[in-house]
C-alpha angles and dihedrals in degrees: 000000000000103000147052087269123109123019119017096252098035085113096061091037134107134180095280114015131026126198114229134165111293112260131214093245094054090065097074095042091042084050097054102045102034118027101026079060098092098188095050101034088054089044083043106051136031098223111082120270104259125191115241139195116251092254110115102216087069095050118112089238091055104127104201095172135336117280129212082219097047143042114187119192134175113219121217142182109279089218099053106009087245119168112243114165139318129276135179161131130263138177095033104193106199091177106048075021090224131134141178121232138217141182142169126191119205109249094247093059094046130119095024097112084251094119079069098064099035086055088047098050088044089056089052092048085056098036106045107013099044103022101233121156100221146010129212135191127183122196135167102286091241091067101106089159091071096031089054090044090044106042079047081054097054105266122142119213103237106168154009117223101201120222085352104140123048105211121173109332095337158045130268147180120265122191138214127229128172132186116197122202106245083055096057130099116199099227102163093087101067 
């Protein structure tokens, strides 16, 4: 589906995930698989991993109200509706109309191809959706599973930030990729 027709969510859907508002029943899910993951969420953010307490309103996926800076989505499976993972996009720049994107798929879903479509949907949320001009993303360098999803998705790698991220006792690597939109091709939609 290529338009706003049909479900409520068909135009941030693909053929396998869909990206939707964060609900109050993804926090503790998202919680569980992802931050309380304290390998991936330190390879994942750049703030420091911090224990919390199990109350949701304190969880980092926690939406309290939109944000002209931020859009926060869950991504679920397209079939079941199934919650999957996070996405967004963060640092919205109106002005210079740029963002940075994240996602984080849970470990069961991984490895599916399904990181892709979600970027791509993501892309066509900020390109089409939002305006914005280009999108950005920065991972440990040694992270060939989103290099690969995003490169498939249309990034360019456009730079290495040496010694940028402390995870875990030391300093990597982190690289830049950007995506601008008359770069982009909208293939979520078949």
């Amino acid at each position: 589906m290529s338009g706003l027709e049909g479900s409520r969510i068909a135009y941030l859907s693909g053929e396998h995930v869909a990206l939707r508002a964060r609900q109050p029943d993804d926090v503790p899910i998202l919680q569980a698989q992802l931050f309380d993951d304290i390998v991936m969420r330190a390879r994942a953010d750049t703030r420091p991993w911090l224990p919390l307490p199990p109350d949701p309103s304190l969880s980092p996926y926690a939406v309290t109200a939109p944000s002209d800076d931020a859009a926060f989505f869950s991504v679920v499976s397209a079939a079941e509706d199934e919650l999957v993972g996070e996405a967004l996009l963060w640092g919205i720049d109106a002005h210079n109309r740029l963002a940075h994107v994240g996602l984080a798929l849970i470990p069961e879903v991984r490895g599916r191809g399904w990181s892709v479509e979600a970027l791509r949907l993501l892309c066509r949320y900020g390109f089409v959706v939002r305006g914005l001009n280009r999108l950005q993303l920065e991972t440990v360098a040694d992270n060939a599973a989103m290099i690969r999803a995003a490169a498939r998705a249309g990034f360019r790698e456009e730079g290495l930030l040496r010694q940028a991220a402390w995870v875990l006792g030391s300093f990597v690597d982190s690289r830049v990729m950007g995506l601008l939109a008359t770069d982009w091709q909208d293939e979520t939609t078949g």
